[in-house]
Structure formats: C-alpha cells, structure tokens
VEXZA-449603 format. One record per residue: x, y, z of N, C-alpha, C in turn. Coordinates in pm, whole numbers, plus 50000, padded with zeros to 5 digits. Example, Ala and Ser with C-alpha at 12.3 -4.5 7.8 and 13.67 -1.06 7.14 Angstrom:
<rs>
513194943150780512304955050780513204967050780512854977550708513674989450714512905000350787
</rs>
This chain:
<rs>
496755091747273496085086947394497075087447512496715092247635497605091747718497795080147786499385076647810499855063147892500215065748040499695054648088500045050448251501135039748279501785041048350503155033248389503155030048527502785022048583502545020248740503325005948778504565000648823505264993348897505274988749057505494978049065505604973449209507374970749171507654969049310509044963449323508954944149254510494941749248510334929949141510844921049282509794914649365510114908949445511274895449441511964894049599513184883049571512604869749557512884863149469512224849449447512604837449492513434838649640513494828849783512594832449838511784842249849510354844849936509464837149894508764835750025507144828149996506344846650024505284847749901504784858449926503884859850048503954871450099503324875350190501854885150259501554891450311500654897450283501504911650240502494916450232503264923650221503174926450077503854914449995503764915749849502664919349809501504910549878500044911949808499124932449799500264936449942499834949349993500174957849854501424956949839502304965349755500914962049607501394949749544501004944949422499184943549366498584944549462497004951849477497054966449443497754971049533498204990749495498114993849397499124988249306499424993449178498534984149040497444976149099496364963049047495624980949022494594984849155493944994049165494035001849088495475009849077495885023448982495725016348813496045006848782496325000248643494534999648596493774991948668492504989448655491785003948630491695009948756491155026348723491415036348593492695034648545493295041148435492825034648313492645020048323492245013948197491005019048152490305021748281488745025748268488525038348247489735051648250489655061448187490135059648051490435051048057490815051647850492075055347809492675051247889494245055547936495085045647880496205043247812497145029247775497555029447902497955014147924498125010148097499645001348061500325006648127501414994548147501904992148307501254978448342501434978048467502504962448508503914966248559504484953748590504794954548731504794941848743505864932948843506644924748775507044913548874507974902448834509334903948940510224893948901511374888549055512534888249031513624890049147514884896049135515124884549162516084876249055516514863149098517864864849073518834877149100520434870649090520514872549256522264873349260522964874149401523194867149487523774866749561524434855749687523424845849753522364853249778521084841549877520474834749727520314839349671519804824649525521294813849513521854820749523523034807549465523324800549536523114804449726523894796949831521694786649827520824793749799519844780149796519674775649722520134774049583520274764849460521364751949485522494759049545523544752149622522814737249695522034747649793521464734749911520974725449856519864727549731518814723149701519444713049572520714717249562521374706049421520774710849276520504725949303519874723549193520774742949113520904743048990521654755348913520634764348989521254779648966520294791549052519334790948959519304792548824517904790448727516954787848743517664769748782516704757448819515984764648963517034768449010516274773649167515224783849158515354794149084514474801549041513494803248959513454793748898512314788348803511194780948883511674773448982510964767249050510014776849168510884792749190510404792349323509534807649237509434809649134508954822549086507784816049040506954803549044505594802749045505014805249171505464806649265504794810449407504074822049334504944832649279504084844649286503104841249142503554840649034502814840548979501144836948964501214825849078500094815549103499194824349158499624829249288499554842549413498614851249275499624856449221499094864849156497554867149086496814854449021496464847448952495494850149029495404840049144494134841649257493734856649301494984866749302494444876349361493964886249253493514880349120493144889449023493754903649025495154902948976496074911048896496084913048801496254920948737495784923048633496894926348516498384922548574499674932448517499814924548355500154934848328500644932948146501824924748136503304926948212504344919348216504454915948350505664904648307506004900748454507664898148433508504904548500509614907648469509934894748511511254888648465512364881148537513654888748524514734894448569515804892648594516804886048528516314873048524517134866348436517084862748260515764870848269515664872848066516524872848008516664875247936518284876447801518184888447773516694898047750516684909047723517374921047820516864916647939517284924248068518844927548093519154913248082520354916248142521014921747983521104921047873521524928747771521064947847795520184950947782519934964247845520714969648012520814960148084521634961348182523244967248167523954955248062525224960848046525284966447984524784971147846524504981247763524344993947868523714996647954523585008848078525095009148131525374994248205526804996748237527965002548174527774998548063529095001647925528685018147943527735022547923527375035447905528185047548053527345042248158528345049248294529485047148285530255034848277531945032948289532405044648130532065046047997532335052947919532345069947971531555070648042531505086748097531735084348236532705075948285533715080548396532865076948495531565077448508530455077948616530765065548679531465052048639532035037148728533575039448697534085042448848535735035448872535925022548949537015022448941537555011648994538425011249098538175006049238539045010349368539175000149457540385005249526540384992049617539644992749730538704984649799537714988549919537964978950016537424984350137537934975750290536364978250342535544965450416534344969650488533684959050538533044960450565532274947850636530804945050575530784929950556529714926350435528724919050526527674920750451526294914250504526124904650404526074890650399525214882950342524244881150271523634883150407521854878650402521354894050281521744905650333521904916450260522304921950169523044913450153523834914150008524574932949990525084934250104525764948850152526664950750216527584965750197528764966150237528224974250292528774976150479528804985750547529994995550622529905001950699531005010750699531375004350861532695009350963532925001351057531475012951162531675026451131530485030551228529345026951211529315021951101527505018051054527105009751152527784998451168527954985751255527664984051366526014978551404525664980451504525824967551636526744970651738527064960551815528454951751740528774957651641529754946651537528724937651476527374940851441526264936951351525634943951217525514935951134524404947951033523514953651091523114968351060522464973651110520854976351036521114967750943519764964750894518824950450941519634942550921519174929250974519234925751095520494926751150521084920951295522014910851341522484908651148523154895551194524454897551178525204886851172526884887151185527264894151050528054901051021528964905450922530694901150876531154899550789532194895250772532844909050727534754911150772535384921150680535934914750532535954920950445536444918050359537064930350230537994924150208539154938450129539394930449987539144942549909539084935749767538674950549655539544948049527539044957949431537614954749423537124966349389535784965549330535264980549232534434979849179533954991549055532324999549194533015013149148531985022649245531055029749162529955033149200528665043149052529345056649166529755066949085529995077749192529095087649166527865079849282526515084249339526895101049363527795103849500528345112949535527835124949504528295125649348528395139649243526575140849231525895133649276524435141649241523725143949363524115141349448524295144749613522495159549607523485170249564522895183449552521605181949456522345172749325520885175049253519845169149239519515158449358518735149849368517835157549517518825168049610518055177649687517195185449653517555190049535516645200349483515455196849432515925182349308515025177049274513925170549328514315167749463513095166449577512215178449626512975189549587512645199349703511845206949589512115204449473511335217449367509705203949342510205192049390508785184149284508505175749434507195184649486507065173449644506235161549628505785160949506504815147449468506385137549453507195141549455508175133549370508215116049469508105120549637508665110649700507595114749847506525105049794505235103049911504975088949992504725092750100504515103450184504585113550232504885122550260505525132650295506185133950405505925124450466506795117850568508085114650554507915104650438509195093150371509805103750271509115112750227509755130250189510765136350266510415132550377511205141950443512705132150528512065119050518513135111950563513965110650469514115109250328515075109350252515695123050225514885136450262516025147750281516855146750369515815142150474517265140950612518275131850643518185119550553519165110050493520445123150407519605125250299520835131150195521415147450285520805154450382521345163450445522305161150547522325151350629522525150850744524005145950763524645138550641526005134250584526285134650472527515132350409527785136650285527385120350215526425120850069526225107150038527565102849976527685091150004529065078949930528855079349824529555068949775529935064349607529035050749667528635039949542528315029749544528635020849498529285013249515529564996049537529064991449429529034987249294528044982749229528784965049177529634962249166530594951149142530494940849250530804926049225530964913949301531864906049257533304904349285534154898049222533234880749208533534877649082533374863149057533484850449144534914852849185535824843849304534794841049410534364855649422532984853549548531794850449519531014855149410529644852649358529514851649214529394844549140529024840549042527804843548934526844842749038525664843748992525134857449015525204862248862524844875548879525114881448662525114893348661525274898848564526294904348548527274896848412528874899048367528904916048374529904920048429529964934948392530884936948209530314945148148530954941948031532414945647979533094949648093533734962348073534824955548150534504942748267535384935248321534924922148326535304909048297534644899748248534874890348398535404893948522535864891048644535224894148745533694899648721533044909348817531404909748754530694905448861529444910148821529024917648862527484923348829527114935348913526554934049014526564945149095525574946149229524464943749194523354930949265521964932049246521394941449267521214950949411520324963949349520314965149223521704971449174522054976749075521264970448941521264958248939520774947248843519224946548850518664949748929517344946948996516324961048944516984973248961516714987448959516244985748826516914985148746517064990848592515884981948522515304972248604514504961748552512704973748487512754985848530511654993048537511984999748427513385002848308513235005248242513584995348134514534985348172514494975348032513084971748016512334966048112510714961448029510324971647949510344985948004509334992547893510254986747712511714980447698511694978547582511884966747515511324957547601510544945447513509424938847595509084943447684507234943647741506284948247772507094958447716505604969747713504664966147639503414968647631502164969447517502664983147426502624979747297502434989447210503774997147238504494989247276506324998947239506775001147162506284998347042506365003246883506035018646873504835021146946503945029046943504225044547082504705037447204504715043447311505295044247373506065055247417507785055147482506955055647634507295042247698506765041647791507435047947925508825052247914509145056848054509495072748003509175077548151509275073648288507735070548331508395061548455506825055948515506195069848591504765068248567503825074748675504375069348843504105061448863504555053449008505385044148997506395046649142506925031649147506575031749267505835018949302504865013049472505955005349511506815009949634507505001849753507344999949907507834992849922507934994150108508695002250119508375004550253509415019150324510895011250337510494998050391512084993050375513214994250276512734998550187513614999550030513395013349936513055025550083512595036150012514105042049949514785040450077516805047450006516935038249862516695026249838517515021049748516725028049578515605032149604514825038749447514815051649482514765058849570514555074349576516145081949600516825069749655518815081749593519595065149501519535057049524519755053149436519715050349286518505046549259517755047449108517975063649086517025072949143517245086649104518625086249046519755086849117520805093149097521685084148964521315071548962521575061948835520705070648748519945072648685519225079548616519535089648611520185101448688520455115148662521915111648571522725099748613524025101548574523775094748414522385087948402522665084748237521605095648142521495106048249520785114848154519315116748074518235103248196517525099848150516075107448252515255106348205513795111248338514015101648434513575107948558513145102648629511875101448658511085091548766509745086248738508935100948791507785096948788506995110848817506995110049030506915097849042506475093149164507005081849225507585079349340508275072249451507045067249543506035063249575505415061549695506175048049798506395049949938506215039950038505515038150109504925026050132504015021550197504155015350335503705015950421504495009350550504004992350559503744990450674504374970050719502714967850788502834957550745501874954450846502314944250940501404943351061501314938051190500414927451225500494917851286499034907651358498404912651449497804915951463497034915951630497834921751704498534936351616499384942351700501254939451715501404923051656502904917751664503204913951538504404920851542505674918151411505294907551350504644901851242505084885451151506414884551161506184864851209507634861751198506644846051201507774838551168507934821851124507634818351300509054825851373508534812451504507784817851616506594828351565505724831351620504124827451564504224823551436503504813951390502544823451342502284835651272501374847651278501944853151154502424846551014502454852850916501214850750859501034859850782499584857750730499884851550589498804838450525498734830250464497874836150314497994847650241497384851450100496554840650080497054827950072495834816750008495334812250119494974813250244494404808650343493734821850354493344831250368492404843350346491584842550236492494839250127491354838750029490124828350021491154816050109490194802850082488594807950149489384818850271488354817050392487374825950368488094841650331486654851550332486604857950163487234850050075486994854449942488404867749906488934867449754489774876149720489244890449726487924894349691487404908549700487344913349855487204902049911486944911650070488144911250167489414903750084491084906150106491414918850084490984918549932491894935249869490914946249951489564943049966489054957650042489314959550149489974948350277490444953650362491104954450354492424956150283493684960550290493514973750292492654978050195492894997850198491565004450209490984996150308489885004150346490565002450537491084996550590491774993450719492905004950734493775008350670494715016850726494665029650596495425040650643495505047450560497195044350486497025040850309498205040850271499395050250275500205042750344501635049650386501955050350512500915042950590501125039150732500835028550770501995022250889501525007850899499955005450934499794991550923498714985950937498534969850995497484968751043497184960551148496464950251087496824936551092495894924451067495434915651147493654914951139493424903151281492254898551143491964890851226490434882851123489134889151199488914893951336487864897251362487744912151285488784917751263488654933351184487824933151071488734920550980488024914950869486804913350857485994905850939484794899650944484204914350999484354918951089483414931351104483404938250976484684946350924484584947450767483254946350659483724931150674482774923550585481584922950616481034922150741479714922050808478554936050783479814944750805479064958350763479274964050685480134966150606480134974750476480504968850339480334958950349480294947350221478834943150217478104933250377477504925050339476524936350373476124945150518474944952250476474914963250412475714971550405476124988150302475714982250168476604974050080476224969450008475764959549965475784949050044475484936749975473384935550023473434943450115471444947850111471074960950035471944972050032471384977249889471224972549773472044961349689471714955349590470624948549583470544938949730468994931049742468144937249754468504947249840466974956949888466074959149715467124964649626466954968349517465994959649417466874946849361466334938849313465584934649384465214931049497463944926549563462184933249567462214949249553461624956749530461274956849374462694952749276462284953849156461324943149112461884934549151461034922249120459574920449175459154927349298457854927649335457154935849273457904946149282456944962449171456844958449023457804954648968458074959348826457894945748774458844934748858458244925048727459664919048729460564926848764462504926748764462744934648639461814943048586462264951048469462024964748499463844966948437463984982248478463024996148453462655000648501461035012148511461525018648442461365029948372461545046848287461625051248381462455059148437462165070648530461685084048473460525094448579459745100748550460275111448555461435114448651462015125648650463735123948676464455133548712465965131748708466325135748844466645125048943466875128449052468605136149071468195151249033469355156249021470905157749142470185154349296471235156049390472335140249352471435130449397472065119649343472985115949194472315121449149473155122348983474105130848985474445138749027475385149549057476255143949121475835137149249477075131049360477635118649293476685108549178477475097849151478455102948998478175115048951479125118548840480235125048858479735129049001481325143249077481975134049154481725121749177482765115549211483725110449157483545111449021484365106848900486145111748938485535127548940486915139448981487195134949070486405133249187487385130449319488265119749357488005110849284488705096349283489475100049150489485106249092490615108349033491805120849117491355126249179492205132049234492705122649356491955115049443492245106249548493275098749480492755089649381494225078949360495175086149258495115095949244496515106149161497555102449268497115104349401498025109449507497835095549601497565082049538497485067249603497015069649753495735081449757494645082449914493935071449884494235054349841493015044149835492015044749973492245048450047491585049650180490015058950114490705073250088489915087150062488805082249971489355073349831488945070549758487555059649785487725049449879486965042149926485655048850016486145058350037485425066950126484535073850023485135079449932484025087049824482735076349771483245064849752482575052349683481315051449811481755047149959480675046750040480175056350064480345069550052479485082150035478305079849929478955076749839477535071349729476835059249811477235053449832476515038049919475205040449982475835051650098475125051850173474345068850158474275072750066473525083550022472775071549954472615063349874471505054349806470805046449906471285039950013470405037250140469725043250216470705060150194469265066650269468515071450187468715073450009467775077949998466215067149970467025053749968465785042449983464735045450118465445050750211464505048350350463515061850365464485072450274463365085350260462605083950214462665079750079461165075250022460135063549991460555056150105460285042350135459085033350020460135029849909459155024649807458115016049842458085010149959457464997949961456055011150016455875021750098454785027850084454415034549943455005035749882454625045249762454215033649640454575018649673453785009949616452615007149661452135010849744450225008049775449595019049771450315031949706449215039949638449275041149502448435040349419448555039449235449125051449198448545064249298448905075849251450385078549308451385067049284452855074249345453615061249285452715059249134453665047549018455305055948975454675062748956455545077048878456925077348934456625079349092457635083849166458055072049224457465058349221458195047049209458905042649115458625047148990459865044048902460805052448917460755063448954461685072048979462595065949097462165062149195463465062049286464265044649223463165037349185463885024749211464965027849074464995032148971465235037748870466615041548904466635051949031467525058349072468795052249147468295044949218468705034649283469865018349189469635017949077469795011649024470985015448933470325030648855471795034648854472585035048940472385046249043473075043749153474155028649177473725022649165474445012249196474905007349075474795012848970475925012348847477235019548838476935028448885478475039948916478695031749028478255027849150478795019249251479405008249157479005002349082479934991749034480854995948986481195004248899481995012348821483535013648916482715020849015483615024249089484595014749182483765008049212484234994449304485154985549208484984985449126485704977048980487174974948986487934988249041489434982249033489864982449168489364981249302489074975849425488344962049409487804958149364487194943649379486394937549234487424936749206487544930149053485864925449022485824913949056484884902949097483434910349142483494922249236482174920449256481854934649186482734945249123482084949549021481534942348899482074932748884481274928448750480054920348783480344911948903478814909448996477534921048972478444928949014476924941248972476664943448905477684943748764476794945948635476014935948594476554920248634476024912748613474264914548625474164918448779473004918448854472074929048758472764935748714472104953448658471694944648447472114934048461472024929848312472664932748182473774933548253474994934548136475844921148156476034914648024476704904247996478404903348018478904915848014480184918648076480304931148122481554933848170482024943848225482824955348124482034968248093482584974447970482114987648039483504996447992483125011848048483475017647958482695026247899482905036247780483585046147868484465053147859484785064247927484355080647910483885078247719482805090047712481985091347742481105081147741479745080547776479375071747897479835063947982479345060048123479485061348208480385072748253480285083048381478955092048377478355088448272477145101448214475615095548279475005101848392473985096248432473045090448342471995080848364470935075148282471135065948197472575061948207473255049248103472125035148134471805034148215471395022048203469635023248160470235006748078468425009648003467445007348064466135015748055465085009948114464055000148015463414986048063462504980747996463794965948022464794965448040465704953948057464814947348200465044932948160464494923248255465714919448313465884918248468467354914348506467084905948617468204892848609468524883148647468224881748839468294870348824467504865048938469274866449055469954870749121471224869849188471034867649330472414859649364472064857649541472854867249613473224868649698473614879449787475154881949747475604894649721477034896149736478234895549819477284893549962478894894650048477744888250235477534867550231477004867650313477444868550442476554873550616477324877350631477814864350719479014869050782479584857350843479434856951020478624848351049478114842951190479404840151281479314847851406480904845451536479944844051598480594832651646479764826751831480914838251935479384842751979479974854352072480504847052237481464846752301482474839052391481124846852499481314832452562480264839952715481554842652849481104851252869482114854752990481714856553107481934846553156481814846153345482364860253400481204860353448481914877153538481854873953709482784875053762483124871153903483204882153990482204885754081482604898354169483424896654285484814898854280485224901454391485514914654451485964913954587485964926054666487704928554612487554943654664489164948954592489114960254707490774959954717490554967054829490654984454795490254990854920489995002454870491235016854854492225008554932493765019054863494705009454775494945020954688495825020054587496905002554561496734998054502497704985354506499084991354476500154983654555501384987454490501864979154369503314981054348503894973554218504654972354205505624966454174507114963954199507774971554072508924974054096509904979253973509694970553807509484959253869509304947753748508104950253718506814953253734505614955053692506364971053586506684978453659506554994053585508094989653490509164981153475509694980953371509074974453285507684967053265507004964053181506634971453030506424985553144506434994653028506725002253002506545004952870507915009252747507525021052747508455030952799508165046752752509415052752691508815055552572509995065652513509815077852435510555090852393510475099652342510075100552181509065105052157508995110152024508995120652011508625125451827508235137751767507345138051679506305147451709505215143451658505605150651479505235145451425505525150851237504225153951201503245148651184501925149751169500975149451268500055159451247498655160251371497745168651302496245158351282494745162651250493765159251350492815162751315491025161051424491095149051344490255141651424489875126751386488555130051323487975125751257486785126851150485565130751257484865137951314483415135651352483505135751513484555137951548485105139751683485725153951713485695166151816486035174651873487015171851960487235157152047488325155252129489405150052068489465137651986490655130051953491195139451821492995140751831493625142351726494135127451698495195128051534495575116851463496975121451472497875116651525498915123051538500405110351482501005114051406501965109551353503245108651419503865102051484504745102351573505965091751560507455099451490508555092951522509025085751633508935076751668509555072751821510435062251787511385065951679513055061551649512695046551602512125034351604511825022751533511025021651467510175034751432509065033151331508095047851343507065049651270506275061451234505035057851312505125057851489503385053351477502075061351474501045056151456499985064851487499495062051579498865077851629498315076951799496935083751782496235077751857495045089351812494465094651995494955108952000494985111052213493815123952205493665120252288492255125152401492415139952378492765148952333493455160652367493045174252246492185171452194491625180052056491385190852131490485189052277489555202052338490765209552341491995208252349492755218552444494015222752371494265213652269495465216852147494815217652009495505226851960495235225851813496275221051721495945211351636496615200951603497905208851511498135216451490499265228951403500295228951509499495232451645500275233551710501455224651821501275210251747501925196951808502855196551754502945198351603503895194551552505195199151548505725189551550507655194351596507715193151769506635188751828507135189551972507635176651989508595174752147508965163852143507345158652260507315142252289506515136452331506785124652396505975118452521506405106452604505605098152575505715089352495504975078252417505075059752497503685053352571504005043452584503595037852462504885028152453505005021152291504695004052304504875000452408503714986152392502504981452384502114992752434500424990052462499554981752327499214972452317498344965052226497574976852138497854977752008496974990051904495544986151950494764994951945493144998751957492905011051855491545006051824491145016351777489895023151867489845039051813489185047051876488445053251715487145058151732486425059051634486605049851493487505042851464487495036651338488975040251301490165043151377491235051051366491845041251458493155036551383493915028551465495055037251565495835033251688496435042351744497225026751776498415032651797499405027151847500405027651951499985036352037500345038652151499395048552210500455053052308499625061052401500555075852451499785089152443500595101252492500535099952639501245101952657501415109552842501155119752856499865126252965499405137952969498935141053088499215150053180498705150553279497415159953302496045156353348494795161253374493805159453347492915165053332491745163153225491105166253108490295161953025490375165752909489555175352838489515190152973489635200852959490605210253010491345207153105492995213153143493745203553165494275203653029495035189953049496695199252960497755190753030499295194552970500115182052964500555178452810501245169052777502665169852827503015158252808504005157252946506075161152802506155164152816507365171752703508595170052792509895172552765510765172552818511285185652828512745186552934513515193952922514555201152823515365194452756516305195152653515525183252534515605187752404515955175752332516875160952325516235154752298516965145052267516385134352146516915123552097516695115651995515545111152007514295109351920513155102051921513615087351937512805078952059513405064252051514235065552199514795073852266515105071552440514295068752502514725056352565513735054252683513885062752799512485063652833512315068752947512365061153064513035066653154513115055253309512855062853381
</rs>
C-alpha cells in the first residue's frame, strides 16, 4: 500500500499559537485527510521545539526547570489543535528520550566521518535568535533578522561543514523543481546558494552558556545547536511514531509545510545534513507566506493578532479552515479581516452550499416523502464532472494549489445549482407525466452532493460528515474503490430531517451621511509632507498572469526587497503578461490591499495613460528591488 508522510514545522513552545501555526498545521491536516481517503497509509506530524536559550531564560523567570516550563506551555497547542480538528498521528516533543537518543546517535555518526570539527570562532550572537552572525551581516550593529541588539562573543565551538555540499544541493534543486515550492522560494534559495560561497555551520553551545539543550556525545561540555536538534525531529519520529514502523520505512517525507521565514534553515540546511549522512532527502520543501490584518503586520502593541479560539468561538472551525485557503493563493501572503470572512461565509458556504443542500432536501421531502427516488436515467455530464474531479484534486493538492482545489469542488457546487434551476423540479412536479425525470434530477442532485461531501471532507472536517449525515449515512466512510464511482448512494433510503449548514450571518449596514460640499475647481496643492506619505519603491516583477474572467487586469508577482507582493494593474489590454517579467517597476507600497475581481493586490504600478496607450513607468539603470523612490 502506498505511504504518505506530510509534516509541519515543530513549533517553539514559548509561543501562544497563532493564526500562523493554525495556517501551516491545517495545510498538512488537508493533505493527511485527502490521502487517508485514497487508501493511502498516512503519517502526519507536528509537535514543539522546546530546547535552547529563550526556554531556559523563561523557565528561569517563571521559577520553574525548562521541562516544567515546557510541559506547561505545549498544551497551548495541543488544545489549539484539538478544536481545530487535526487530525495528526504523532505529536513530537523534543524533549522525548527517544529523540534526543537518535539525535546523538546522528551526531556520533557526522563527527566519525569528519563532517563536525572543532574551531575556534569570533561573531556576534543573537539571543532572541538563537544565532551567530557575521560583522557584515549586521545590520546597523543589529541582527538582521530580528532587529535587536547582538552581543560579540569568542569561544571554541564544533562546525557541520555545510560548505562541501554547496554544489550538490544546486543541482539537486536544479535537476528536481518540485523539490522547493514555490517557485518563487525556488528561486530564492538558488540565489541564496549562488550569490556567495555557503559557510560551515555552528552546530555546538558551550554549557558555561546554555545548558539546556542536547549533550553532544562526542563532547560532554557542549550541546547542540537547536536548529540542529529541532531538524532531525522529522526523521527520529518516523522511528518510534510512526503508525506501522514495523511495517513501513516511513522516510523520506512527501512534504515538509513551512513559513517562508524558515525556508534557508530546511531547504540548505536539513538538505545538506542529510546529504552528509547519506540519507534521502524529502520529496518536497513547500513555503507558505504571512499573513496580515486589514492590511497591517500582527503585533501585541497593535492589538490585531488574531485569536484561533476567538474565531472559532465566533464563526465556527469549518468556516476558519475554508477561509484560510479559499482567501489567498498558497505561497503568498494573505490578508485577515472578519468582514472577508463573513462575506465568505454568506456566499459560498451559506448560499452555494448551505441552500443547495436545503434546496435539495426540501424538494425531497415534498416530492418523495424524504426518500431517495431511483433515478430513471444517468445524468451523464454531471457524473462525469463529479468523478473527473477526483484527478484534478489530485493533481491540485500533489502540488499544495488548496486554492485550485477549492475551486474544482465549487465547480461541482455550482454546476448542481444550475443544474437545479434548468430543470426547475418544482415545475416538473405538477405534471404526472415528468415523475420520471423528477427522480432523475433530484436523484442527481443528491449524489451530487455526495462527491461534494467527499470532497469537502479534508477542508472541513465537520461539515463533510454533516452531509453524509444529511444524505443518511451513520458515519463518514470512503471506500476508495468503489465511492468515487457514480450512483453510490442508495435509492429507497428515508433521510433525516437537518437544519441549515452554514446560517447566514446578519451586518448592520453603517448609514453614511453624505455631505455636499463645493470644491474648488483647480487642482489643490500639497506639501512635501503629504507626497512623503507615500511610499514608492522599485521592484521586479517574477511572476505575471490574466486575472480569471478579465481582459484588463494582470496578477503580477512583485519583489519590492521586504517581501513578494501581489498586484493585480489595469494593464492586460496593452501588455502581455510573458512580457513583464524580469522588468524592473515603481511600486506604491502603502496603499491599504484591495481587492479587484476576487484577487487581492497589494500595491499599486505606476503607469502613465490610459488603459489603451498606456506605458509603465521603468527606470533608467538597474538597481536593487526595495529603493525608494524620491
């Protein structure tokens, strides 16, 4: 039988989870759930990185051993977890007995083949980061990851000499392009490993300084680097938590699901630990990008982190996880407000589907009795589209398109709504002579909305089995030979009386005073301080498509040096989207995100004309994506 291996990162367990974790750890919920339902062995983990400097300095505060500290603070997720119907087989700790034994057992193994020396090092350390940086790295005399103060410090320490696989971790990107997706975050880790020669790595913490961590075995004065300790956690589980590890050599994983923030530390780090012990590497790297509020960064003293159990309390766990990846496309940031949500929910939860189900049973119950009809004939277009979607969602989440995938699912949706309104049962019930072809559609319809459950199942746990519920099945069970296969469901079943799946949710619409005043009729001026308001700076566009159903707007992917945004500009009539890419571009980068057709944009191009002779505004010479423009 074939096995699935799908991982999230083993989050730090001083965090309160976020919508971040929940983003990542849904991802790889989805892929685990779907696979189970092909008949696939599933091994799906998480679980939390509890050694290193920030656990010990808050066990410290708190009076309490790092254990104690971490024992306490690793039910956050678990709990988290629980509510958000996860579904994972293990849940790693870090601090197992098993782990860290497979850990130095790995260590003993590199230091035996030369792959860990021992040297004396000079650099400047991050804390909060738990990292050594170099003096150019050092931004302002700051980490250049965080922002905060750094200390120097000089001291032996043991190096993994990363270095030596430099080349073969290029290739190995360059011969396998599924290897490290996006293709974006593809290309940023070539131009990481091209652009300088890669270092050796740091993997040691003298004792004197940190304690808490994993003995190196080889020096009883030194523990290891947490990355280092943290990494390897994806292959010690497969050998004492896997399902059926008697049975199933579970690595290498199909996926490992991260943030882009931590794409260097698994795609040249892990890789290259793994090339040097001679072992596979995973099939797949994906990063996922960050999300945003209403357009602004989460942070504590802006008061706009988003609350996992305050969403759930409010609009339910199924209509959490569906907007997460029905809202952005995965691998690009994404945007959180509650009115998004509720529109969401308003229309393609509560009427897409949550009135096709009623429409359904409501009709059944007047025509039939609530018992499922024989159908008279085989409505072959529909049966075709709900069995060929099988392939396509298997090809969609091969390649984690949950977006694409969601999209195939409401293609069925709303092919079953229209085909309710084409043949409008409620007329073909007041003639006797059109019984026939009333069992036929409602018939149709019903399946229909059995492959809709099917499908919806590892997207929204809860209200696929709602539907089978509704359809008169006592649980949730998918044969994988036989219930992708049209006509599964029986006819002559009497089915249950259900209330609505997704009601919708009522906004008092704000009345707005509209005030006419006079304005005068030339141009207002503006001071220097109005126009340093806004932020213009250079990008490069990497990606550019047509926006779905539109001739004017492209989707254009755009470096502008602090992040990957998306723009979606006026400009389809007059460029062809092949032809953007690689140009440079004048991007205002504050502007509040909007969306345009259902497509979020995040700034704005500079273009001078109209949007039939129109010329984007480009520069003279190159320069770095991320200069401001003045």
């Amino acid at each position: 039988m074939e096995k699935f291996y799908v991982t999230t990162p083993i989050y730090y367990v001083n965090d309160i989870p976020h919508i971040g974790h929940v983003y990542t750890t849904v991802a790889a919920d989805i892929l685990a759930r779907f696979n189970r339902m092909l008949g696939k062995k599933v091994f799906f983990l998480t679980g939390t990185d509890e050694h290193g400097q920030k656990v010990q300095e808050a066990a410290q505060k708190r009076g309490l051993t790092p254990k104690e500290h971490a024992d306490s603070m690793v039910v956050n997720f678990q709990k988290l977890w629980k509510r958000m119907n996860i579904s994972n087989d293990a849940f790693i700790r870090t601090t197992d007995e098993e782990h860290k034994k497979v850990v130095q057992e790995l260590l003993q193994k590199l230091y035996d083949k030369g792959e860990i020396v021992k040297r004396p090092y000079q650099g400047w350390y991050c804390t909060p980061d738990e990292r050594f940086w170099t003096e150019k790295e050092l931004i302002d005399g700051k980490c250049p990851e965080c922002g905060r103060p750094v200390e120097q410090i000089e001291e032996d320490n043991y190096f993994f000499v990363m270095s030596k696989y430099a080349d073969r971790l290029i290739e190995h990107i360059e011969k396998n392009p599924q290897y490290i997706l996006p293709e974006t975050r593809r290309n940023e880790v070539l131009g990481f490993l091209k652009s300088k020669p890669l270092g050796d790595l740091c993997i040691s913490r003298p004792k004197r300084r940190l304690s808490w961590g994993i003995e190196l075995p080889f020096d009883r004065d030194y523990v290891t680097y947490v990355w280092f300790d943290a990494l390897i956690n994806y292959y010690s589980a497969t050998l004492y938590l896997g399902p059926e590890r008697d049975r199933i050599t579970w690595w290498p994983a199909e996926h490992h699901i991260v943030g882009k923030d931590i794409l260097t530390t698994h795609a040249v780090y892990w890789s290259t630990m793994l090339m040097a012990l001679d072992m596979p590497l995973p099939k797949n790297i994906f990063a996922h990008g960050w999300w945003t509020v209403e357009g602004r960064k989460m942070s504590k003293s802006l008061g706009n982190v988003v609350n996992p159990d305050e969403v759930i309390d409010k609009y339910g766990v199924d209509a959490f996880r569906f907007f997460l990846f029905r809202e952005v496309t995965f691998g690009l940031d994404g945007d959180f407000s509650e009115g998004a949500l509720i529109q969401r929910i308003n229309t393609e939860l509560a009427n897409d589907l949550g009135n096709l189900l009623q429409r359904c049973l409501s009709m059944l119950n007047k025509y039939f009795d609530s018992i499922v009809p024989e159908p008279k004939t085989k409505e072959e277009t529909i049966a075709t589209q709900a069995e060929e979607s099988l392939s396509a969602l298997k090809e969609a989440l091969g390649v984690l398109a949950f977006h694409r995938a969601l999209d195939i699912i409401w293609d069925l949706i709303d092919r079953l709504n229209k085909y309710i309104d084409e043949n409008q049962p409620w007329h073909l019930a007041k003639d006797p002579s059109q019984r026939d072809k009333l069992s036929t559609v409602l018939y149709t319809c019903l399946e229909g909305l059995r492959f809709v459950g099917m499908y919806l199942y590892p997207f929204m746990p809860e209200t696929g089995v709602k539907i089978f519920h509704a359809l008169g099945y006592e649980d949730f069970t998918v044969d994988p030979e036989r219930d992708f296969t049209w006509g599964r469901l029986p006819s002559g079943r009497k089915l249950p009386k259900t209330g609505p799946l997704f009601p919708r949710i009522e906004t008092k619409k704000e009345e707005k005073k509209v005030e006419k005043v006079e304005t005068e009729k030339k141009e207002p001026l503006i001071s220097i301080d109005d126009f340093a308001r806004v932020q213009l700076k250079v990008g490069r566009v990497l990606e550019a498509d047509r926006v779905k159903n539109s001739n004017k707007l492209l989707r254009l992917i755009v470096d502008t040096g602090d992040k990957h945004r998306q723009i979606v500009a006026g400009i389809g009539k007059v460029y062809e989207p092949e032809s953007l890419v690689g140009k440079q571009v004048v991007v205002v980068t504050n502007l509040k995100p909007a969306k345009l057709m259902g497509v979020l944009s995040e700034g704005m191009l500079l273009a001078a004309g109209d949007e039939t002779d129109l010329s984007i505004v480009t520069l003279e010479k190159e320069v770095p994506p991320g200069t401001r423009v003045k």
